[in-house]
C-alpha positions in Angstrom: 66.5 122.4 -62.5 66.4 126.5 -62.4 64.1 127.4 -60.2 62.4 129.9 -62.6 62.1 126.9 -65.1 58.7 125.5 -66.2 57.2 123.0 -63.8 55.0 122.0 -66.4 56.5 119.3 -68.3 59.9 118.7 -67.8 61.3 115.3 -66.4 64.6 114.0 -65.2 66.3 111.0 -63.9 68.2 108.4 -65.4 65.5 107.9 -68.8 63.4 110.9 -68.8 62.1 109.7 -72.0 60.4 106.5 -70.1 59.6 108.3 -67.1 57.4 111.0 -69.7 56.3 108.0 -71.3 54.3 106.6 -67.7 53.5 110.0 -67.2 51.6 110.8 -70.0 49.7 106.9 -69.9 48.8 107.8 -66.0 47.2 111.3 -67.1 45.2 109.4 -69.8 44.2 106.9 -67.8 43.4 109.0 -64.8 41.3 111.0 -67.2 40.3 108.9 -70.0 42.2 110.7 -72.4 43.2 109.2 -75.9 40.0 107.1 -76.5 41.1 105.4 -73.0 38.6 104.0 -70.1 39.0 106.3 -67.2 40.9 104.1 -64.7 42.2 105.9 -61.5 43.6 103.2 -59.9 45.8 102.4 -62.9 47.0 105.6 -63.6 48.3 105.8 -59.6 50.4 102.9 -60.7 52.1 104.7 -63.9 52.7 107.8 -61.8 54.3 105.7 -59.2 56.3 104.4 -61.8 57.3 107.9 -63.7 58.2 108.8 -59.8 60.4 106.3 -59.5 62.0 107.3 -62.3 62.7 110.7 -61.4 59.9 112.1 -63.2 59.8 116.1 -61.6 56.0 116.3 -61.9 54.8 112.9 -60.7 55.5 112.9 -57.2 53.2 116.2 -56.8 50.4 114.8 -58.5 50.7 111.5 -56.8 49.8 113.8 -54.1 46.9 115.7 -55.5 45.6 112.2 -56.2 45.8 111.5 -52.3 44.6 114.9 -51.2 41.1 114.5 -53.5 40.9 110.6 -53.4 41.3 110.1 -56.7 42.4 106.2 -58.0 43.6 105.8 -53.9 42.1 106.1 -50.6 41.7 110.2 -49.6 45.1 110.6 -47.2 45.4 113.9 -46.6 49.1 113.2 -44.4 50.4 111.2 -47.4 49.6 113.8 -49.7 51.6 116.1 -47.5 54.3 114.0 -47.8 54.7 113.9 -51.2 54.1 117.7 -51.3 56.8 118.2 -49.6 59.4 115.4 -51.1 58.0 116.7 -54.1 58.2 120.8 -53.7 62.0 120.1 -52.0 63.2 117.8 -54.4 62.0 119.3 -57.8 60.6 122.5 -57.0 57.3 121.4 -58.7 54.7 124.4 -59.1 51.9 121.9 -57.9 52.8 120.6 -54.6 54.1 124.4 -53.8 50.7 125.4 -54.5 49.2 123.0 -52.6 51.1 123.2 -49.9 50.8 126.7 -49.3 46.7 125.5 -49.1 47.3 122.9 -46.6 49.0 125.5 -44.6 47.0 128.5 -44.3 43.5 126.5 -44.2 44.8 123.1 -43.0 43.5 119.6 -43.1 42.6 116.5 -40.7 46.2 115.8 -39.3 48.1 118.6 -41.1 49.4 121.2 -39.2 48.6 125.1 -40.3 51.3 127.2 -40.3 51.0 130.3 -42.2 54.2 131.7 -42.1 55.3 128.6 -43.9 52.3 129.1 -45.8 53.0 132.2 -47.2 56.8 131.4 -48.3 55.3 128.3 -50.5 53.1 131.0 -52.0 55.8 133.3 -52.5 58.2 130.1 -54.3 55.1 129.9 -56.8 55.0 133.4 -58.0 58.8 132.8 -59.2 58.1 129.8 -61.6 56.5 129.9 -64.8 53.4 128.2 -65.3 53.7 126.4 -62.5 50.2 125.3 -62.9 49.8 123.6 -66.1 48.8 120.2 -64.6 45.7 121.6 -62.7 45.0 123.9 -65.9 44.5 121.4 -68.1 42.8 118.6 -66.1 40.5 121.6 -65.4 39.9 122.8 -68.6 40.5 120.1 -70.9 39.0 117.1 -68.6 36.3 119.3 -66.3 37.8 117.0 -63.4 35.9 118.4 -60.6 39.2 118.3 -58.4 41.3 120.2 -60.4 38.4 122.9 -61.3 38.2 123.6 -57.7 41.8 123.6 -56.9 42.2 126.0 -60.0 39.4 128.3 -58.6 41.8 128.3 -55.0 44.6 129.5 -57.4 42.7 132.4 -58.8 41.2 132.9 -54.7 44.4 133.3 -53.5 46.9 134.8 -56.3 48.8 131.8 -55.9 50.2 130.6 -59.8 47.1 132.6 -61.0 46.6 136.4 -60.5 43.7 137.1 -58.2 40.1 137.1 -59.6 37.2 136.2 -57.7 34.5 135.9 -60.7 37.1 133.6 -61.9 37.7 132.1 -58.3 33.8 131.8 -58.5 33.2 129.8 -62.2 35.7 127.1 -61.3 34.1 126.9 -57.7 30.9 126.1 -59.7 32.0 124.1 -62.0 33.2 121.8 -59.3 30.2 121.8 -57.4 27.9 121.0 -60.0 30.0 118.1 -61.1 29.0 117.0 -57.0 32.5 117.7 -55.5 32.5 117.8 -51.7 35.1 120.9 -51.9 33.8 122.5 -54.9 30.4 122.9 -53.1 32.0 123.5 -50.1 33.9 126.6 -51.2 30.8 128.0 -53.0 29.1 128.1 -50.3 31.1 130.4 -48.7 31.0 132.4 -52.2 27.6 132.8 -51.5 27.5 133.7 -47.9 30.5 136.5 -48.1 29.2 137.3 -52.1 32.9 136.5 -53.3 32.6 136.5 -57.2 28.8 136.2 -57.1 26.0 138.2 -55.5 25.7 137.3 -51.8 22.8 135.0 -51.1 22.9 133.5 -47.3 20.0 130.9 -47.7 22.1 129.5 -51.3 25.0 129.4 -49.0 23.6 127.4 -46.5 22.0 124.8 -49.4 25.7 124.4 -51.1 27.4 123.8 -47.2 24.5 121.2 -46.5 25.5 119.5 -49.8 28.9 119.6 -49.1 28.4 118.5 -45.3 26.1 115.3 -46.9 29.8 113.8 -48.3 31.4 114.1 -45.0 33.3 117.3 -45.9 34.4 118.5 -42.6 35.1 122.0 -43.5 31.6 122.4 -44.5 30.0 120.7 -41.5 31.9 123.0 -39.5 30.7 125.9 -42.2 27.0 124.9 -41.1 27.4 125.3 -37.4 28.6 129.1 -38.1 25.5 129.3 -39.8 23.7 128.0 -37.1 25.6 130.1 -34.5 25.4 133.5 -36.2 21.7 132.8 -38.1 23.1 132.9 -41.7 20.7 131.8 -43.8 18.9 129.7 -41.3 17.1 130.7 -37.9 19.8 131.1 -35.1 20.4 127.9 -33.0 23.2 127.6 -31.1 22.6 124.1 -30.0 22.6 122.7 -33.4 25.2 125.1 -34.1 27.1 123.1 -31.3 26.3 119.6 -32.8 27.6 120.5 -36.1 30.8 122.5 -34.4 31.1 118.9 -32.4 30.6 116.7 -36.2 33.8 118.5 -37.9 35.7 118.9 -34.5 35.3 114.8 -33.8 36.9 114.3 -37.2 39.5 116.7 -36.8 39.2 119.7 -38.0 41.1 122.8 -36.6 38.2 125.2 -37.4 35.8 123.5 -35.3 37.3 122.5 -32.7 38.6 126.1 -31.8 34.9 126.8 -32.5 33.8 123.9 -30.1 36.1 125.0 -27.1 34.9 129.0 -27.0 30.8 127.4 -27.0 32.4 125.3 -24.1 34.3 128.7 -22.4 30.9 130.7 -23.1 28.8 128.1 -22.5 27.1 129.0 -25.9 24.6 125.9 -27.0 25.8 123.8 -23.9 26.5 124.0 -20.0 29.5 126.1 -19.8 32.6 123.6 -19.1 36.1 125.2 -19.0 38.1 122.1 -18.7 36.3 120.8 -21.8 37.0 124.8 -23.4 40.6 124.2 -22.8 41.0 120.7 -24.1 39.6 121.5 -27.6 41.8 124.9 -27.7 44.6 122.5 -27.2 43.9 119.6 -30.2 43.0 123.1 -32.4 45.7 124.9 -31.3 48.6 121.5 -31.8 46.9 121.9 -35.3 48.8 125.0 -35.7 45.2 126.9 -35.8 46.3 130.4 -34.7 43.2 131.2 -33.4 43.0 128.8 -31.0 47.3 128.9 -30.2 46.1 132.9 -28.7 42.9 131.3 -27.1 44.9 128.3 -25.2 47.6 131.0 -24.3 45.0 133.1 -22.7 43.3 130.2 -20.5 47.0 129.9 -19.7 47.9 133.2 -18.8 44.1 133.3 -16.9 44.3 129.8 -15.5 41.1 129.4 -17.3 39.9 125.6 -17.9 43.8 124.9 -16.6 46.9 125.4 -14.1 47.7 129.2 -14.3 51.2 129.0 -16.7 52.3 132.4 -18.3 55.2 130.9 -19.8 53.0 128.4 -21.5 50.3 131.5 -22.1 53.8 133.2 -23.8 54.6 129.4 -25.6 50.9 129.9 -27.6 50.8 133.1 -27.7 54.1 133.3 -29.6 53.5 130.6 -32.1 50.3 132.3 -33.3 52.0 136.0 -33.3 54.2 134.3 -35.9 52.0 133.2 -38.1 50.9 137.0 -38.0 47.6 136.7 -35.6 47.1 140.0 -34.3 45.6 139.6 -31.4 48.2 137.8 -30.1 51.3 139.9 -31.2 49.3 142.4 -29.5 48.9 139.8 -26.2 52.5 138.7 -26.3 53.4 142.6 -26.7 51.4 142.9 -23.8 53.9 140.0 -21.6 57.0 141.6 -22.6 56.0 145.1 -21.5 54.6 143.8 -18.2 57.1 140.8 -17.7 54.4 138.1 -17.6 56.1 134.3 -18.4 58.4 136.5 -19.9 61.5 139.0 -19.0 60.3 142.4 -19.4 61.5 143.9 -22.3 59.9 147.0 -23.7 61.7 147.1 -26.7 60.3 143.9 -27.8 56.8 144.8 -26.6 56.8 147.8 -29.0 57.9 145.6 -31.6 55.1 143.3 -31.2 52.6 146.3 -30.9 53.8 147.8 -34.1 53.5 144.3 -35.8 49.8 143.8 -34.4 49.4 147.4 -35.2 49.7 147.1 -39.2 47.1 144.3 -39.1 45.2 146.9 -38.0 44.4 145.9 -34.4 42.9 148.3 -32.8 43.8 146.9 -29.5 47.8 147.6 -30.3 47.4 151.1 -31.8 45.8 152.5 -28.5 48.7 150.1 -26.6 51.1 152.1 -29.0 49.8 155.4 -27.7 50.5 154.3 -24.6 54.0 153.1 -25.3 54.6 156.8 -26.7 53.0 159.1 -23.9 54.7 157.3 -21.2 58.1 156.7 -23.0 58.0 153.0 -22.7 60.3 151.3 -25.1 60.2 154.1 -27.4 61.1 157.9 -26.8 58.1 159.6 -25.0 56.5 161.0 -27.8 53.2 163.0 -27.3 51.9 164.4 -30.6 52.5 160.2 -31.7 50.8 158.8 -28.7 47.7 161.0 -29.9 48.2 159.8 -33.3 47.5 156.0 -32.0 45.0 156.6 -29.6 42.9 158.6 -32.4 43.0 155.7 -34.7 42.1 152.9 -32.2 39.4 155.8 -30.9 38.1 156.2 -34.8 37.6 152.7 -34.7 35.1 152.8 -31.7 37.4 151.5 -29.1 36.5 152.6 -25.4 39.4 152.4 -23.6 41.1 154.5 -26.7 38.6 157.2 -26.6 38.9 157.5 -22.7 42.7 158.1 -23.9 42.2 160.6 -26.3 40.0 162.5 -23.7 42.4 162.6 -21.1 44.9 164.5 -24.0 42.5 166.8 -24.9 41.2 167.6 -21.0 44.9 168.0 -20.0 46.8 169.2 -23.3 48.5 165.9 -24.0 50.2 166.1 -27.3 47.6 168.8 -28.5 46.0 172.2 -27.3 43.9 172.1 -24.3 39.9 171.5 -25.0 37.3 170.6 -23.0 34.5 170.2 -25.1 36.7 167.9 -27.4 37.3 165.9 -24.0 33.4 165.6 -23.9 32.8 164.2 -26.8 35.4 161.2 -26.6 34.4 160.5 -23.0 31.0 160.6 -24.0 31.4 158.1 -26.8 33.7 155.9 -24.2 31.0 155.9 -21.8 28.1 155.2 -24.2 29.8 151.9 -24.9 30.2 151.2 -20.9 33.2 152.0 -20.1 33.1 152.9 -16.5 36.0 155.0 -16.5 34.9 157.0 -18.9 31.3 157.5 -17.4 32.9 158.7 -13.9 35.1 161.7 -16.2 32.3 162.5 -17.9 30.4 162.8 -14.8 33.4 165.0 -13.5 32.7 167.0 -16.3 28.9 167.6 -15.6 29.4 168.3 -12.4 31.8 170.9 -12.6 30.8 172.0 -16.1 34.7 171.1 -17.7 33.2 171.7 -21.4 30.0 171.0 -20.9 27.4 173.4 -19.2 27.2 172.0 -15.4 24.4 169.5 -14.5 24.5 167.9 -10.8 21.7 165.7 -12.4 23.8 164.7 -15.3 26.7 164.2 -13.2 25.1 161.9 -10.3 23.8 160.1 -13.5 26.8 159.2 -14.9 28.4 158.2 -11.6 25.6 156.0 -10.7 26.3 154.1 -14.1 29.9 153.9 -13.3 29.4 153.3 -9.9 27.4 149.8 -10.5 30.1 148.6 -12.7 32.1 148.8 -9.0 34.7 151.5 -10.2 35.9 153.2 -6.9 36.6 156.5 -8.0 32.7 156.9 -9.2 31.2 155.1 -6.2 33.3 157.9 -3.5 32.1 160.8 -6.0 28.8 159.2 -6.0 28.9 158.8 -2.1 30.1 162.5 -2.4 27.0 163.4 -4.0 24.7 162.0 -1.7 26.7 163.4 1.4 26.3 167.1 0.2 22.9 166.7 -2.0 24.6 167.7 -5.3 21.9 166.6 -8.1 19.7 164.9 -5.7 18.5 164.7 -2.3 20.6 164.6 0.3 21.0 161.6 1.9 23.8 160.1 4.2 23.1 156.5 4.8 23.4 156.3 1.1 26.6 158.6 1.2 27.9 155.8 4.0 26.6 152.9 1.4 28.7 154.0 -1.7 31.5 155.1 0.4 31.9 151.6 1.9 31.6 150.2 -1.8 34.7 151.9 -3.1 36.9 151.6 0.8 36.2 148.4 0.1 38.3 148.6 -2.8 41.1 150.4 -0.8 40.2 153.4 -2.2 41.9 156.2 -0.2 39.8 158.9 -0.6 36.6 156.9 0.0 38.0 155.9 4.0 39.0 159.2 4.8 35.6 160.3 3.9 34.0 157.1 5.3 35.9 157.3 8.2 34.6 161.3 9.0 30.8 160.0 8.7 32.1 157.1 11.3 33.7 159.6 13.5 30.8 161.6 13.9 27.8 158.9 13.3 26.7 160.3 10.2 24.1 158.2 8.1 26.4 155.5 10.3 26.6 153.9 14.0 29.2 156.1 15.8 32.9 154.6 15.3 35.9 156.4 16.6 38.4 153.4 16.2 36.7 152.2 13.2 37.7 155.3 11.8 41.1 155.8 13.0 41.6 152.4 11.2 40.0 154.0 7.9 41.9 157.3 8.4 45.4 154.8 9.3 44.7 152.7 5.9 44.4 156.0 4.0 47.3 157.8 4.9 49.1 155.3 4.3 48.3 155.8 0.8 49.6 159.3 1.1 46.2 160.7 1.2 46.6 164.2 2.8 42.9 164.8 4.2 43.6 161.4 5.8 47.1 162.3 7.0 45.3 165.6 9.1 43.0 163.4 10.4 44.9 161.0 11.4 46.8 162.8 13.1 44.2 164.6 14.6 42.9 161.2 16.3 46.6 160.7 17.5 46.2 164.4 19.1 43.1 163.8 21.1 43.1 160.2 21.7 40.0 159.7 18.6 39.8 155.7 18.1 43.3 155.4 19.7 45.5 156.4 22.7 47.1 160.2 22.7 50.0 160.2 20.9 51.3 163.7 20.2 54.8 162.1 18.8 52.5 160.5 15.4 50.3 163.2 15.8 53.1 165.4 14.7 54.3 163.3 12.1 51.1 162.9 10.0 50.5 166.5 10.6 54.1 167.4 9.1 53.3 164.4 6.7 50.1 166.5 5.4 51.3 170.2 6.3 54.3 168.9 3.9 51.8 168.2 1.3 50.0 171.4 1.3 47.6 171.3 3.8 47.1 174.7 5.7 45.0 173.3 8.4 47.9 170.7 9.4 50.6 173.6 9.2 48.7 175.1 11.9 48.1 172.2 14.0 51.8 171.0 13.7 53.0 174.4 14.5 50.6 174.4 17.8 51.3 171.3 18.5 55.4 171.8 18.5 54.7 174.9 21.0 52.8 172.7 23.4 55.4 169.8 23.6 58.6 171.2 22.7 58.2 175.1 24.7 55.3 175.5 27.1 54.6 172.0 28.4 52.6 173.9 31.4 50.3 175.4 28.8 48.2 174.1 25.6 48.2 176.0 22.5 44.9 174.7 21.6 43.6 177.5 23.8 45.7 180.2 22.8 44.6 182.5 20.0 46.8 182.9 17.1 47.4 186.9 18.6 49.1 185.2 21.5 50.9 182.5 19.5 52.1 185.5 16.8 52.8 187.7 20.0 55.2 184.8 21.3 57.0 184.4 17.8 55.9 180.7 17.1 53.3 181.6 14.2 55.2 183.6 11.3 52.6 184.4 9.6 53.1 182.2 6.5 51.7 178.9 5.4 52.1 176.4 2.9 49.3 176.9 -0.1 46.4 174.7 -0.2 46.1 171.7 -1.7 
């Protein structure tokens, strides 16, 4: 049969002419067509019969009959079956259509899989009238399971071309006949206004009805109501007992609903075992959402052994079925090598992917990928270009991004002010990064006019959310009284906050209050320790006074030998003071052992030769 052929009444096999003959009695008795008595079960009999006999439309509404429960038992596995035998074997319009359904929204025991999903969808569009069957049971018979499976057609473009009003009257005309599905899907009409005006409280009446005949998608459609307070006072504990109805009788939705009330402890005790369990039946459901939720408590050990090859495993089977938080996550693995081997070509790949869903996470990961040259050509003017969109968007960390360009003249002109405004719009939504630059700003008036009051402010915001570089400029503050009061035990306080972060700045200046009991208990070998940790890091203040300890025996014993290297150490990094210190300090051990060169003036050193009178420039 050409695959651009009718699927509407054709038949094969070895008497096509018998096989249309059981066909045609199983629609009339099915829908009491002809003067006959409606008689469901009967009619399943003549369509296995036309089956049997090779008939190319029978198989697929054998399993339409299965899926709705009409003349059988509701199977919604068998009717997958004969879908598929159905779809493969004859190419029948029907069970294409249906089966792109089954997997983009899923059903108790039939695995979502939306990438297949969207090829069945795509097999439709090249047959003609591929749904005639559904058409006319619709139209000619009102059968309540066909008007609603006609109003999914016109939903999703699939044999039909998109219309929601259209969508909208079939919905209705289901419902009202009392279908589960029908009433079901018009619910969610009413809550999103799809084809009708939206009406929140009418939604909620249409789920309940649908939720009173068992309809799990519609139970689980109550508890978002619940949860989110559509149409019905918030209550997340009943939201949870509805989530825990539909989850209980399988249904992807709800369980993946179930496990993030479990991880937030939303409606119940907070329980990340149990989170993690119903991730897992959603996720084995093929429920993308819950495939990037399960590879998260992997990759986080969250609710389960840490496993980032199993967080990559879930990850990648939602990113397939085009879930764009997690192409963006398993983007994310491949640039940092996590369960994965790094590869930043593939992590761009994913980005760009996660990108035209319009995540906003991957455009500002994007902008990254560009300004630093990572798996793409360093590319400035395009790394603004991503972190303006994810910034337009709202998203912190991509307006703390697009600051940074325009404070430094990253892939655009220099401008301050500019650098403000994103750092202020950063910081208003918490982002402590962004609150510490823009009290950098204020307090040394870097586009903005300079407030010490504004600055300490903004510090003190960043400060509590424990970032280290706000909590030393904060400690910084107090120390010299810039935009308050001066006060050193509260200089000490916030210094010890971010030192305890290994922040290297924050123990050389922690250290110096130590050294010389300031707003703290005198501690020389406390602070050599502090000084040793931060020059370590490279810090040159702490290499000078480092070495400075070493020199006269500060918290350790004398020892001129790593005195002179963390003063060469620091002097090489462009501190004058150490320049000097080395150079005095070479005289004393290397020329005039009988003398010290801390007590002779520079006339006398520059008299001897050993000062030439040039110095690196300050840091």
């Amino acid at each position: 049969m050409s695959s651009t052929a009718s699927s509407g009444t054709a038949s094969s096999g070895d008497n096509p002419t018998a096989s249309q003959h059981l066909f045609k009695l199983a629609n009339q008795f099915l829908f009491g067509r002809k003067e006959h008595k409606k008689q469901p079960s009967l009619a399943i009999t003549y369509y296995k019969g036309a089956a049997n006999l090779g008939h190319t439309q029978a198989l697929g509404v054998l399993g339409f009959c299965h899926e709705f429960g009409l003349g059988v038992d509701k199977d919604f596995k068998e009717s997958e079956r004969l879908y598929l035998e159905a779809a493969k074997r004859y190419q029948d319009g029907l069970s294409m259509a249906r089966l792109a359904f089954l997997r983009k929204y899923g059903r108790p025991n039939v695995k979502i899989d939306r990438a297949e999903a969207e090829e069945w969808a795509d097999r439709v569009r090249r047959l003609r009238e591929p749904m005639r069957w559904i058409v006319e049971a619709a139209t000619l018979d009102s059968n309540a399971a066909a008007q609603y499976a006609l109003g999914v057609c016109y939903h999703d473009g699939i044999g039909m071309s998109k219309d929601e009003h259209a969508a909208f009257r079939w919905y209705k005309a289901s419902a009202d006949q009392g279908n589960a599905r029908g009433q079901g899907i018009l619910g969610y009409c009413y809550g999103e206004g799809f084809g009708v005006a939206k009406d929140e409280e009418e939604a909620m009446k249409w789920y309940r009805l649908a939720a009173a005949q068992g309809e799990t998608v519609a139970i689980y459609n109550v508890g978002y109501c619940y949860e989110d307070g559509i149409g019905v006072e918030k209550d997340v504990k009943e939201a949870v007992k509805w989530y825990r109805i539909s989850a209980e009788q399988g249904n992807a939705f709800a369980q993946n609903s179930l496990g993030y009330c479990y991880e937030d402890g939303i409606g119940l005790e907070q329980d990340l075992q149990q989170a993690a369990k119903w991730y897992k039946c959603s996720a084995e459901q093929g429920y993308p959402w819950a495939q990037c939720n399960l590879g998260y408590c992997f990759q986080n050990g969250i609710g389960i052994g840490k496993n980032d090859a199993q967080g990559v495993y879930w990850y990648r089977k939602a990113a397939v079925q085009g879930h764009a938080r997690a192409q963006h996550n398993l983007g994310f693995c491949f640039q940092n090598g996590i369960g994965v081997q790094r590869n930043e070509e593939e992590a761009v790949k994913w980005y760009r992917r996660s990108a035209e869903r319009g995540n906003i996470f991957a455009y500002h990961s994007l902008g990254y990928c560009f300004q630093n040259g990572i798996g793409v050509t360093a590319n400035e003017q395009e790394a603004v270009f991503w972190y303006y969109l994810s910034a337009e968007e709202n998203h912190a960390p991509a307006q703390l991004s697009l600051g940074y360009c325009y404070r430094n003249g990253i892939g655009l002109p220099k401008n301050e002010r500019e650098a403000v405004k994103w750092f202020r719009r950063s910081a208003e939504q918490g982002n402590a990064l962004a609150q510490n630059s823009l009290g950098f700003c204020y307090e040394e008036g870097l586009g903005v006019k300079k407030d010490p009051a504004r600055a300490v402010y903004w510090y003190h915001k960043s400060a509590r959310q424990s970032n280290p570089w706000a909590q030393c400029n904060l400690g910084f503050c107090y120390a010299n009284g810039i935009g308050l009061e001066k006060d050193s035990t509260k200089a000490v306080h916030w210094y010890q906050q971010a030192a305890a972060q290994n922040h290297a700045r924050a123990m050389d200046k922690l250290g110096m209050h130590m050294q010389n009991g300031i707003g703290v208990q005198k501690d020389l070998t406390g602070a050599f320790q502090l000084f040793k940790q931060a020059a370590e890091q490279k810090h040159v203040s702490a290499a000078y006074h480092l070495g400075n300890c070493y020199e006269r025996g500060l918290g350790c014993a004398v020892d001129l030998h790593q005195a002179s290297v963390w003063f060469e150490r620091a002097a090489l990094a462009g501190c004058r003071n150490s320049h000097e210190r080395l150079r005095r300090l070479l005289f004393q051990v290397c020329l005039s052992p009988g003398s010290s060169p801390l007590s002779m003036s520079d006339d006398v050193l520059l008299c001897s030769g050993f000062i030439n009178g040039h110095s690196a420039p300050a840091a």
